[in-house]
SEVO-948507 format. One record per residue: residue in one letter; y negated, z negated, x of N, C-alpha, C, O in turn. Coordinates in nm, 2 decimals, always signed. Atoms other than C-alpha are relative to their C-alpha. Layout:
 aa    n_Y    n_Z    n_X   ca_Y   ca_Z   ca_X    c_Y    c_Z    c_X    o_Y    o_Z    o_X
  a      Y      Z      X      Y      Z      X      Y      Z      X      Y      Z      X
...
# end
This chain:
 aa    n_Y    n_Z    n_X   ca_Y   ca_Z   ca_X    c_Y    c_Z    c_X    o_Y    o_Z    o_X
  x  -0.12  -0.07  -0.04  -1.15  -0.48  -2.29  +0.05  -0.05  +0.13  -0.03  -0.10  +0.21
  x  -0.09  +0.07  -0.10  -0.90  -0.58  -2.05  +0.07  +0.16  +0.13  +0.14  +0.23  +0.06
  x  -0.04  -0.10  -0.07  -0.79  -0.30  -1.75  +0.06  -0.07  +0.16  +0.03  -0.16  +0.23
  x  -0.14  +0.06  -0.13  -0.52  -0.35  -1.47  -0.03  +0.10  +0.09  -0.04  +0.21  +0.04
  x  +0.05  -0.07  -0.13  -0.61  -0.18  -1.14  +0.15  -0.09  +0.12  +0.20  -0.20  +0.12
  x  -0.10  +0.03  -0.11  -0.35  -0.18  -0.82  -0.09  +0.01  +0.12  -0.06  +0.08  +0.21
  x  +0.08  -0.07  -0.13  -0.62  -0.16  -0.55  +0.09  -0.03  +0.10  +0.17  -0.13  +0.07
  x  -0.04  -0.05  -0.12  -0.47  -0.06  -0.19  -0.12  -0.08  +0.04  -0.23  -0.03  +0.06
  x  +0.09  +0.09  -0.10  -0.68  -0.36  -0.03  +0.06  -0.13  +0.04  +0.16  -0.18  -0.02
  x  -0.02  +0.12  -0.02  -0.67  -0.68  +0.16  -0.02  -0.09  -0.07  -0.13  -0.13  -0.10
  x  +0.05  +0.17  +0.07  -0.61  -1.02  -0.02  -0.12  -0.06  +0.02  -0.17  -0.13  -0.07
  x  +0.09  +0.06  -0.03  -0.88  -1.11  +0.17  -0.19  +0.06  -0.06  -0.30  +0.01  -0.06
  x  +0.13  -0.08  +0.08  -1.16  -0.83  +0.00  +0.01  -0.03  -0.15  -0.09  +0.01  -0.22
  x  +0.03  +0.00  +0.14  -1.06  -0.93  -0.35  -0.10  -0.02  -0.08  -0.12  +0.04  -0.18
  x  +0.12  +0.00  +0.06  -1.39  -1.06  -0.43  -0.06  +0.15  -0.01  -0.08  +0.19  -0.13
  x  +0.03  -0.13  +0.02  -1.50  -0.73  -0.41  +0.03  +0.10  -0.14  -0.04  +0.19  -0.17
  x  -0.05  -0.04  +0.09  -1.31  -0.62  -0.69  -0.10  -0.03  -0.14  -0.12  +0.04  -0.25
  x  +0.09  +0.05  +0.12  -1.55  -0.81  -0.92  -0.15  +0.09  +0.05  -0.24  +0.11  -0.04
  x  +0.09  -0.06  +0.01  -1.82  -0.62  -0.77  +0.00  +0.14  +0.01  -0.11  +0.19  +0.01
  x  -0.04  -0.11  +0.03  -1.68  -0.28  -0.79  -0.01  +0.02  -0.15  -0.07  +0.12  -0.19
  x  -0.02  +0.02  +0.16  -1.62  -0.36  -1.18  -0.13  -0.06  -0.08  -0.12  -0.07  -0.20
  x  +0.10  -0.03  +0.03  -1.99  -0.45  -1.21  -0.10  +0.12  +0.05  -0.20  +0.15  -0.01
  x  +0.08  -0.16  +0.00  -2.15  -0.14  -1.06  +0.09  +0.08  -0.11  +0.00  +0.13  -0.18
  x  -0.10  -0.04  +0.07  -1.88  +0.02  -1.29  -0.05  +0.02  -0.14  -0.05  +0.12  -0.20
  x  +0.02  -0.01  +0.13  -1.98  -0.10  -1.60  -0.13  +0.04  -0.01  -0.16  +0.12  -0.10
  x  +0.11  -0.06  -0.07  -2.32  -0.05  -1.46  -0.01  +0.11  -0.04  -0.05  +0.14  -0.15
  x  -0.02  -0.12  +0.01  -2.27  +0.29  -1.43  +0.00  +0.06  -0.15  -0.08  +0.13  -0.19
  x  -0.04  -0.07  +0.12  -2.12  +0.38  -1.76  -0.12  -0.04  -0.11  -0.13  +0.04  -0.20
  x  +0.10  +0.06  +0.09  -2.42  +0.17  -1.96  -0.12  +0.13  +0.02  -0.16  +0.19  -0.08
  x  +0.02  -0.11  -0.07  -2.59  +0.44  -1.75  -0.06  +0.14  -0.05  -0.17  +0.20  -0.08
  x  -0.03  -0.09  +0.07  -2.45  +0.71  -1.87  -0.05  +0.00  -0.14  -0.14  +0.08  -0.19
  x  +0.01  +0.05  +0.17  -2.44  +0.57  -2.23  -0.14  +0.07  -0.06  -0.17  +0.17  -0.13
  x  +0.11  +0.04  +0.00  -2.78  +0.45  -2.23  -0.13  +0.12  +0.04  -0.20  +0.18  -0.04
  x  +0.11  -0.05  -0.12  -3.01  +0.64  -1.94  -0.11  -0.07  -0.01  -0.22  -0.01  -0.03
  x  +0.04  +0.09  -0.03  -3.15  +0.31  -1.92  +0.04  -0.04  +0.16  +0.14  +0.00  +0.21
  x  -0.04  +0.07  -0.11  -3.16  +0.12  -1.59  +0.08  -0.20  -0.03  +0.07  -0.27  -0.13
  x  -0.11  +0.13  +0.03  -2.93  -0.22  -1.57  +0.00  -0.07  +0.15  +0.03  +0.00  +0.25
  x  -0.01  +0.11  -0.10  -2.94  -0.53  -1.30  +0.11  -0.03  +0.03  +0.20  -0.01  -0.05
  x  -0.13  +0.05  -0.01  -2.68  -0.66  -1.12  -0.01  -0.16  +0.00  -0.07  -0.20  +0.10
  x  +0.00  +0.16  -0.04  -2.65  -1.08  -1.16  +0.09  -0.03  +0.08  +0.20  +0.03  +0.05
  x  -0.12  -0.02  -0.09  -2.42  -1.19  -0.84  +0.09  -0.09  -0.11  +0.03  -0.17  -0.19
  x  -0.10  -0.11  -0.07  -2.12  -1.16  -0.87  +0.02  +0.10  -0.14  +0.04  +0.22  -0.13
  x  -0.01  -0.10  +0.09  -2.09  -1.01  -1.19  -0.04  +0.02  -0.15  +0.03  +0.05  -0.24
  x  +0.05  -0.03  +0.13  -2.30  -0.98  -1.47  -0.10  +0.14  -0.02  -0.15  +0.21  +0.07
  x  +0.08  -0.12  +0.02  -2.49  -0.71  -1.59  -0.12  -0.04  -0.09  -0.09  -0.11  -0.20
  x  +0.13  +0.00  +0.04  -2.86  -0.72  -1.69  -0.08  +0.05  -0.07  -0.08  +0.16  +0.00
  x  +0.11  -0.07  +0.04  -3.13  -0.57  -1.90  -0.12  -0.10  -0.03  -0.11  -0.20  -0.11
  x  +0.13  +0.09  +0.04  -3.48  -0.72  -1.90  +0.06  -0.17  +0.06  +0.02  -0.25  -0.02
  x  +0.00  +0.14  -0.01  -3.35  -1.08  -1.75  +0.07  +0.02  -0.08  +0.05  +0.11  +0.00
  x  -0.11  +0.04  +0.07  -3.09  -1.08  -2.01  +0.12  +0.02  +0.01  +0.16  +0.11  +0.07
  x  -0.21  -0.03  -0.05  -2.69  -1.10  -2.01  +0.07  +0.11  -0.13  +0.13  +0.10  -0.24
  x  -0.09  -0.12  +0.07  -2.58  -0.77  -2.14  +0.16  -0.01  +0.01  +0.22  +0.01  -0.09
  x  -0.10  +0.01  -0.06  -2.26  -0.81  -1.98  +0.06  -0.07  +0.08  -0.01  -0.12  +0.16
  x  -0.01  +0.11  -0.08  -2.03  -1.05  -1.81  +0.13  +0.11  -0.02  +0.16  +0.19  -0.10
  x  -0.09  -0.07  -0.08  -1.72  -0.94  -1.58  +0.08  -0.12  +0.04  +0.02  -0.21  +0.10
  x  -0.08  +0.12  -0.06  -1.41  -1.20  -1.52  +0.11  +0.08  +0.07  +0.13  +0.17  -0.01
  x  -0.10  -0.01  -0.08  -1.13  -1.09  -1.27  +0.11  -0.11  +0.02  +0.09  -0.23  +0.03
  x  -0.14  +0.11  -0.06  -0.76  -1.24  -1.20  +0.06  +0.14  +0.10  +0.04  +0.26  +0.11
  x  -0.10  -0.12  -0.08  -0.51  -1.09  -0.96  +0.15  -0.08  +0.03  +0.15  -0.20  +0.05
  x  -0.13  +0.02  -0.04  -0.16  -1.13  -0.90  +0.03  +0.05  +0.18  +0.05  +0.17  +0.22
  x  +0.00  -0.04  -0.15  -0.12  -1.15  -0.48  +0.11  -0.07  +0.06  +0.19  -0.14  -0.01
  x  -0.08  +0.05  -0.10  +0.07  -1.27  -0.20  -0.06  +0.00  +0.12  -0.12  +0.10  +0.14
  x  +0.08  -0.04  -0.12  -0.07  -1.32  +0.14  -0.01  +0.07  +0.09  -0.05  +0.05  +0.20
  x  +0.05  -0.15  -0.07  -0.09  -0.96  +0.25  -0.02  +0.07  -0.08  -0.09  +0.16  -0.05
  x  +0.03  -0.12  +0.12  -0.08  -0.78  -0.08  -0.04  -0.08  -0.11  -0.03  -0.20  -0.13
  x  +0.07  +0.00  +0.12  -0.23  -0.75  -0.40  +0.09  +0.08  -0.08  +0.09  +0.19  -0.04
  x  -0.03  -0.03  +0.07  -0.03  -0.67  -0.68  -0.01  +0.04  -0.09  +0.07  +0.13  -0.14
  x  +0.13  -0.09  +0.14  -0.28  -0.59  -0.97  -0.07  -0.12  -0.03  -0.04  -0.23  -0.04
  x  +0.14  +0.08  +0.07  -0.61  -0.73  -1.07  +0.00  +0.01  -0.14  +0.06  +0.12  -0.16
  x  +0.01  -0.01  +0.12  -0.65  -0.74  -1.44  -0.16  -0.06  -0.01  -0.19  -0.16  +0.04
  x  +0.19  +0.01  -0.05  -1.10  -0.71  -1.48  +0.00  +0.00  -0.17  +0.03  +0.08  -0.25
  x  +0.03  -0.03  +0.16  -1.19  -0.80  -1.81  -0.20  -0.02  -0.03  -0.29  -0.08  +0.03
  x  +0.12  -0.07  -0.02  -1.50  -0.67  -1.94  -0.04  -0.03  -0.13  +0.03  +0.02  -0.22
  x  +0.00  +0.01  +0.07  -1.69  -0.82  -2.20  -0.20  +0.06  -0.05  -0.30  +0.01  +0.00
  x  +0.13  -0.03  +0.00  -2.01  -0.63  -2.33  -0.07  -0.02  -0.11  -0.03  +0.05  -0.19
  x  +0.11  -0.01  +0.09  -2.30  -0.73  -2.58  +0.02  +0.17  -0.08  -0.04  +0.26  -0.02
  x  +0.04  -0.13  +0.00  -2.25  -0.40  -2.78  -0.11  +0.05  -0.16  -0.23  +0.07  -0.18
  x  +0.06  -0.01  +0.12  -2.30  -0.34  -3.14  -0.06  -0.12  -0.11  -0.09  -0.12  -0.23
  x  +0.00  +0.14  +0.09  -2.37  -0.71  -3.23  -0.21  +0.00  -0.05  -0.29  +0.04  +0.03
  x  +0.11  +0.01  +0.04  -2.72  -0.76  -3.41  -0.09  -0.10  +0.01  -0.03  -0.21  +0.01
  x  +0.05  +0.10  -0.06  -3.01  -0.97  -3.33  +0.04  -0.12  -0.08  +0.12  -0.19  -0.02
  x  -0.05  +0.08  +0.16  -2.95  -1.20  -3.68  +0.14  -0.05  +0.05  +0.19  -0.14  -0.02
  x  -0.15  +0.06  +0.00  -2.60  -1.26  -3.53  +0.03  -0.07  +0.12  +0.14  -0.12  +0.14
  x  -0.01  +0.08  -0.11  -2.69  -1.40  -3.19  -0.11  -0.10  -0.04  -0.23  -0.08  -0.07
  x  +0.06  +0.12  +0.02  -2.75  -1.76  -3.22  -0.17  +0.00  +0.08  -0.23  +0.08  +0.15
  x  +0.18  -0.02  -0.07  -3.14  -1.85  -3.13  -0.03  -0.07  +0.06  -0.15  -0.08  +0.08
  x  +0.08  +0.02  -0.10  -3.11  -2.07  -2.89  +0.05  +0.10  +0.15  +0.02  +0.07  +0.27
  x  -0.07  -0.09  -0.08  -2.93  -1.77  -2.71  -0.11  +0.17  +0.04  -0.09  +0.25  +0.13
  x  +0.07  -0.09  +0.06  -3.18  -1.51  -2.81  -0.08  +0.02  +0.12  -0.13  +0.14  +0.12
  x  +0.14  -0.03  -0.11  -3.43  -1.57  -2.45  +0.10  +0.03  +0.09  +0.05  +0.05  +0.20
  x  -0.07  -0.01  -0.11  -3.13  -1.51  -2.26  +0.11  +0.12  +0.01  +0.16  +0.18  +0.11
  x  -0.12  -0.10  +0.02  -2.88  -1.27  -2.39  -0.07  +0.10  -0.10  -0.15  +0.07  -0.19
  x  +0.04  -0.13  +0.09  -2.93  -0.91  -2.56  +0.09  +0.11  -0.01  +0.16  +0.12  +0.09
  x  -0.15  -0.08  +0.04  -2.68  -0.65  -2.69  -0.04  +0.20  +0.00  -0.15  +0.25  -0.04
  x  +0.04  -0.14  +0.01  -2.69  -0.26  -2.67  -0.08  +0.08  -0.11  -0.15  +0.18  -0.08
  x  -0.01  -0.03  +0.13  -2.75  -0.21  -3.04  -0.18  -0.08  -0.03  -0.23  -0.06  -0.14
  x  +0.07  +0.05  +0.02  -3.06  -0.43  -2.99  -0.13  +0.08  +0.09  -0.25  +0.11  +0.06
  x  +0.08  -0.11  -0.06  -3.20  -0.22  -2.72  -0.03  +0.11  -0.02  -0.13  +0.17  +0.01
  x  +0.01  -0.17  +0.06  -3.13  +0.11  -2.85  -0.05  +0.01  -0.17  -0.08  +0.11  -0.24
  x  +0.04  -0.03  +0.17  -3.22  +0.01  -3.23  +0.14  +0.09  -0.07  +0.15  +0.12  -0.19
  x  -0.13  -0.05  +0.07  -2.89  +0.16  -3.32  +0.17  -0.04  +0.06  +0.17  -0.10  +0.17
  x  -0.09  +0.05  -0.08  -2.52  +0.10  -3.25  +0.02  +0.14  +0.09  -0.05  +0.25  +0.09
  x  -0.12  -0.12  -0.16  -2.29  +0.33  -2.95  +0.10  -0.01  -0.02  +0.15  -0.12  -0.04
  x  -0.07  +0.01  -0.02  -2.04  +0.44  -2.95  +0.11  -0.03  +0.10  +0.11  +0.02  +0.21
  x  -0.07  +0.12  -0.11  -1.76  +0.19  -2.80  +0.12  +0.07  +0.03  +0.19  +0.00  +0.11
  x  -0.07  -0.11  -0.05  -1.53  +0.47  -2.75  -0.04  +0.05  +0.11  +0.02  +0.03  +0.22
  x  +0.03  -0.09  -0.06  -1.74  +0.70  -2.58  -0.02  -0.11  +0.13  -0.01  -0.06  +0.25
  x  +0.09  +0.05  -0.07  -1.89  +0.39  -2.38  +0.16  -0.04  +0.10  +0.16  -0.03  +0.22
  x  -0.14  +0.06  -0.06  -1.47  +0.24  -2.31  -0.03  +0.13  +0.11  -0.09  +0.11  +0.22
  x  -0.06  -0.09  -0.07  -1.40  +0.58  -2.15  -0.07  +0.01  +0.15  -0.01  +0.01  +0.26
  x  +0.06  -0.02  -0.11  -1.69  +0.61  -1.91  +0.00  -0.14  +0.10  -0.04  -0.14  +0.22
  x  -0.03  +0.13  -0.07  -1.63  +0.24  -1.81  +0.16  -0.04  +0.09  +0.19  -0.12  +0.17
  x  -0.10  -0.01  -0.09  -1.29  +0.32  -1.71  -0.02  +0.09  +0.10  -0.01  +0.04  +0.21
  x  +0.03  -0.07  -0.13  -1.36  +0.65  -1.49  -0.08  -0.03  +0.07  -0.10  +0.03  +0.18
  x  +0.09  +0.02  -0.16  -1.65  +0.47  -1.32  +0.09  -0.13  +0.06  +0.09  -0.16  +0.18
  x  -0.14  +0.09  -0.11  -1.36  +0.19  -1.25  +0.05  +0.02  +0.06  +0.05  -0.06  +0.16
  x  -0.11  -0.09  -0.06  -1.13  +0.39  -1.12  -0.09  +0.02  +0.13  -0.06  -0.02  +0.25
  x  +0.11  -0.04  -0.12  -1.46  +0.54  -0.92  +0.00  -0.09  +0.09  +0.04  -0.06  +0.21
  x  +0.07  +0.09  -0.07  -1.57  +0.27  -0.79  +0.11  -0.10  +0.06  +0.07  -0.17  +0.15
  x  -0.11  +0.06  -0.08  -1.22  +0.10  -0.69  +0.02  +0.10  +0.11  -0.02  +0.06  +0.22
  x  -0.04  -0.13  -0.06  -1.10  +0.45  -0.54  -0.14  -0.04  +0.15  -0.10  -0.07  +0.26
  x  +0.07  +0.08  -0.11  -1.45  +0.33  -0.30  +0.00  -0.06  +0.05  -0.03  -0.04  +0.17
  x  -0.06  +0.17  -0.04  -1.35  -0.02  -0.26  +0.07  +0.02  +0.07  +0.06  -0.07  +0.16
  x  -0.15  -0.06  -0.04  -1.03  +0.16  -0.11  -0.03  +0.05  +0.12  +0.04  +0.01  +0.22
  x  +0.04  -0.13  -0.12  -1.20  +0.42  +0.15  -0.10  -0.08  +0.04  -0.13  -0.05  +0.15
  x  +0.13  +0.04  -0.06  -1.52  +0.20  +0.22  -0.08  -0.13  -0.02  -0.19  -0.14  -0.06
  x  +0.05  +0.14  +0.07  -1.58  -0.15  +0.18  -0.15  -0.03  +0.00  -0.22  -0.08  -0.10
  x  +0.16  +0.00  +0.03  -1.94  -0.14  +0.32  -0.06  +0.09  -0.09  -0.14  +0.04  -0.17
  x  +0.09  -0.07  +0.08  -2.07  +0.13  +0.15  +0.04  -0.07  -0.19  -0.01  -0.04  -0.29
  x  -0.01  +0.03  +0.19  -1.94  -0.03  -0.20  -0.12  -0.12  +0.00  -0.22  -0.15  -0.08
  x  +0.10  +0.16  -0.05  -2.11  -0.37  -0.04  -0.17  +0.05  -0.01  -0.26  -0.03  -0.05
  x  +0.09  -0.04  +0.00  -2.41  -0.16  -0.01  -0.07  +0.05  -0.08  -0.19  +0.04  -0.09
  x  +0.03  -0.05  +0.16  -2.43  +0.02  -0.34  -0.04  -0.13  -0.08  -0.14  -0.14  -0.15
  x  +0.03  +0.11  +0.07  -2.38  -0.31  -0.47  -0.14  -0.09  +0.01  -0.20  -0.12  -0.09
  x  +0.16  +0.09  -0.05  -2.71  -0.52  -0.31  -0.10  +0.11  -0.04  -0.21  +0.07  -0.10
  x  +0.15  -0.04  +0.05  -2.93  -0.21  -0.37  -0.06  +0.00  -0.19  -0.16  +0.02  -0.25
  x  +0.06  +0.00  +0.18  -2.91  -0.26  -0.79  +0.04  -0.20  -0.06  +0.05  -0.24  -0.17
  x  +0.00  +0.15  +0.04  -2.86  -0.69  -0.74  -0.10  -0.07  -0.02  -0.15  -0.12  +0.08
  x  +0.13  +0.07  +0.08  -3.12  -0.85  -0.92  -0.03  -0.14  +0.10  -0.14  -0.16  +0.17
  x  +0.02  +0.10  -0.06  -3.08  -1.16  -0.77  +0.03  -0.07  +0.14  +0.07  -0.18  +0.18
  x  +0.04  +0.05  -0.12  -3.14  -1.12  -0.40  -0.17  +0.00  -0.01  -0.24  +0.05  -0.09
  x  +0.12  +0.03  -0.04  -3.44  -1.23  -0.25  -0.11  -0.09  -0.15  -0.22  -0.06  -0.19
  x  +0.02  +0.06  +0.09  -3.50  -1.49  -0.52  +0.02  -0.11  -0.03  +0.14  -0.12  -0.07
  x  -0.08  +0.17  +0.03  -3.47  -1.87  -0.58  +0.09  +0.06  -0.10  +0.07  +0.16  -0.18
  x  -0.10  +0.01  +0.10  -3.15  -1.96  -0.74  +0.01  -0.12  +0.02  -0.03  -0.19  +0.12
  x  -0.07  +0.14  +0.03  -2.98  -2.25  -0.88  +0.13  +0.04  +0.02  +0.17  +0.14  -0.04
  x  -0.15  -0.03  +0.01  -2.60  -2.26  -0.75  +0.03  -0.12  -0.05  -0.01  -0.23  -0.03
  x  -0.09  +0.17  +0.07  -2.38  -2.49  -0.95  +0.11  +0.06  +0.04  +0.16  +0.17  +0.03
  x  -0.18  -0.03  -0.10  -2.04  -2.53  -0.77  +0.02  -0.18  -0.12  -0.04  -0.26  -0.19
  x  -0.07  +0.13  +0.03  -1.80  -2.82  -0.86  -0.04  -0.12  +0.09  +0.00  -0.24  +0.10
  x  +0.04  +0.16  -0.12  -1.96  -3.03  -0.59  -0.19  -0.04  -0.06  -0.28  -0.13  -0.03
  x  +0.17  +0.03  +0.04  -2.31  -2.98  -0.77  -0.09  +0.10  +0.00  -0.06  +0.21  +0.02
  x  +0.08  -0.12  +0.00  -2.64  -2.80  -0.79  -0.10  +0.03  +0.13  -0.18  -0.06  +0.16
  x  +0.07  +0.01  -0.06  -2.81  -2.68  -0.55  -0.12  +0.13  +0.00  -0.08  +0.23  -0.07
  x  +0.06  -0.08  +0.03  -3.15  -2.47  -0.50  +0.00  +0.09  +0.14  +0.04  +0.03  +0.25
  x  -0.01  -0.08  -0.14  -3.17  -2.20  -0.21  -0.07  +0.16  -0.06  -0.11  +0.21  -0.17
  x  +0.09  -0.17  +0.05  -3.32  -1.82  -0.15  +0.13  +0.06  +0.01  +0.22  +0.00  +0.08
  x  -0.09  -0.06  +0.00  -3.06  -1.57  -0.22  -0.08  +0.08  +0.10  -0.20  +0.09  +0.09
  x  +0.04  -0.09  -0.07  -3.06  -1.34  +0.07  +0.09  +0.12  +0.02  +0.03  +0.22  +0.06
  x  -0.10  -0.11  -0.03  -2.74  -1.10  +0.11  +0.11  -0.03  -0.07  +0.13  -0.11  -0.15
  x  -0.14  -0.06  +0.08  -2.43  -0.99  +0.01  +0.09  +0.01  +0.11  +0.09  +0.11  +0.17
  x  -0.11  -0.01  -0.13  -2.14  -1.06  +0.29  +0.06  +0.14  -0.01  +0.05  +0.22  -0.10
  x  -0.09  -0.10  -0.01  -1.91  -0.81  +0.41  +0.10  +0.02  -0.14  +0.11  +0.11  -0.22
  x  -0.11  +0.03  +0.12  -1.62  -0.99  +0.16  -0.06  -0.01  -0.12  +0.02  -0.06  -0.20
  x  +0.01  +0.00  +0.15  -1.84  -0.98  -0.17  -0.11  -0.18  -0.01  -0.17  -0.22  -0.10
  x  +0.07  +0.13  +0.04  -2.00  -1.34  -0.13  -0.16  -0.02  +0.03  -0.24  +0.04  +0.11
  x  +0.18  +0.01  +0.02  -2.36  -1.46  -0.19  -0.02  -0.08  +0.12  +0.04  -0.18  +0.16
  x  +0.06  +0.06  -0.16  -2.54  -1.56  +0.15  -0.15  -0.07  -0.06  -0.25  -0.01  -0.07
  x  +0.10  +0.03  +0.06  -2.79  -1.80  +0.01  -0.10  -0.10  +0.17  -0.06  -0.17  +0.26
  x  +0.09  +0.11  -0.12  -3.10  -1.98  +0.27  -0.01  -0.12  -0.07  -0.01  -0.11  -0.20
  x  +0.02  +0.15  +0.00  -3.14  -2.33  +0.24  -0.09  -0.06  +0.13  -0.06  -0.02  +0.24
  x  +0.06  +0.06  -0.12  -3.41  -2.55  +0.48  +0.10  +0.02  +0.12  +0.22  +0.03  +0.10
  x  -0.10  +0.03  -0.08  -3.26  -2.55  +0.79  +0.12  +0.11  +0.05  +0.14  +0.14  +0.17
  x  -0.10  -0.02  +0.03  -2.95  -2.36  +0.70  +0.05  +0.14  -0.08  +0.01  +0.18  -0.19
  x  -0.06  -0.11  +0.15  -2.75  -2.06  +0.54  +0.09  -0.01  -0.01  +0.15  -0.04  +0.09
  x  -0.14  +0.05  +0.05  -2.43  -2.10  +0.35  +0.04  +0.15  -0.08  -0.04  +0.24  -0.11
  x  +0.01  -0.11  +0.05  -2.24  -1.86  +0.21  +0.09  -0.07  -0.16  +0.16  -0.17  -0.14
  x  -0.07  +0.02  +0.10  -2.09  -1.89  -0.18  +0.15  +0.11  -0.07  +0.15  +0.21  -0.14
  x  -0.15  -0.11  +0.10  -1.72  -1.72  -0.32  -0.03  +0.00  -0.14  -0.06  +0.10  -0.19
  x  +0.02  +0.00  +0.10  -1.78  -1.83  -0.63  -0.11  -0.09  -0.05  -0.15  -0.17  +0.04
  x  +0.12  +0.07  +0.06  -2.05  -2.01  -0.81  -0.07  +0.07  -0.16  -0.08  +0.19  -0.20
  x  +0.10  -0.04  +0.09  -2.25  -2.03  -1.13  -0.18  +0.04  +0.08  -0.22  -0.02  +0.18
  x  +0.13  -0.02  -0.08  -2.61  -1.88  -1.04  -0.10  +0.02  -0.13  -0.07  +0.10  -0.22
  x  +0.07  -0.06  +0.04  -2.92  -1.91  -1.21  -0.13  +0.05  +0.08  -0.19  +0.00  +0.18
  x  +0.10  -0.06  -0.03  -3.19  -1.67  -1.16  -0.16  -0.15  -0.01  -0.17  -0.24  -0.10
  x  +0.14  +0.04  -0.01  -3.55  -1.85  -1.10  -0.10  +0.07  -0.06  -0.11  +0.18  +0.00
  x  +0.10  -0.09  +0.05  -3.84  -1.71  -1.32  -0.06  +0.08  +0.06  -0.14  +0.03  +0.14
  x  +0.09  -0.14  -0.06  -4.00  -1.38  -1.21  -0.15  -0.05  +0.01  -0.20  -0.07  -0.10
  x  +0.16  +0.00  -0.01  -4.36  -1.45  -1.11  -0.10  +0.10  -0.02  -0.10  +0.20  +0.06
  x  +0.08  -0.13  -0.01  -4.63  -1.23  -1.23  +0.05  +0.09  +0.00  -0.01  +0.19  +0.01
# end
């Protein structure tokens, strides 16, 4: 599903928007569920190491305002194991596979929009505290990752979450920060 938000913020916090709209969906799986759920940066949602959820963002701006984001929201729900391909199968998992039955994708839309709303409506009054909400359910700090950018891959420790929404990764030497990036998680040890 596709949802248009006007946030009352700086051009310059937009990233944030994608992590407001993953605690969000977060939340409502939540609800749904009363399961717990990961956050992958910047915006996937997790269960068990798997991609329950992926979150893409656009916006319409200008260099002082924001005109509307449009957050689209795509979730693993009622799909069956038999219908996710197998070499997909160690990596991705669907609601309907965890719960042994399907959900309702009604009941599940609604609460994924009032924790949007929620969780923008915070974005709005409190940038750290959303910044902070967000790092305490992020799976993938404090954890080798693979960043693939358009310049290449590289390996580093995830360590924080910036003010503006971006991944602060260590490197020998060095820490860099990423806006956007592919990230893979590194295998859980033990």
């Amino acid at each position: 599903m596709s949802i248009v938000t006007r946030p009352r913020i700086e051009p310059s916090s937009l990233q944030l928007v994608s992590l407001a709209s993953a605690l969000a969906v977060r939340q409502a799986l939540l609800e749904t569920t009363s399961l717990s759920f990961d956050l992958k940066w910047p915006n996937d949602v997790l269960w068990q190491e798997k991609k329950l959820a992926g979150i893409l963002s656009e916006a319409s701006m200008e260099p002082d305002r924001i005109h509307f984001a449009v957050i689209g929201i795509g979730i693993n729900a009622n799909i069956p194991e038999s219908s996710i391909p197998t070499d997909l199968l160690s990596r991705s998992v669907s609601l309907k596979m965890i719960l042994g039955k399907e959900v309702d994708l009604i009941g599940l839309a609604s609460r994924m929009i009032y924790s949007l709303f929620r969780e923008i409506s915070l974005l709005e009054s409190d940038e750290e505290q959303l910044v902070r909400k967000y790092v305490s359910c992020c799976s993938t700090l404090h954890r080798e990752v693979e960043i693939h950018t358009d310049e290449g891959v590289e390996k580093g420790l995830a360590i924080d979450i910036s003010s503006r929404g971006e991944l602060v990764v260590s490197f020998p030497g060095m820490t860099r920060t990423f806006a956007a990036a592919d990230i893979i998680h590194a295998p859980l040890c033990c």
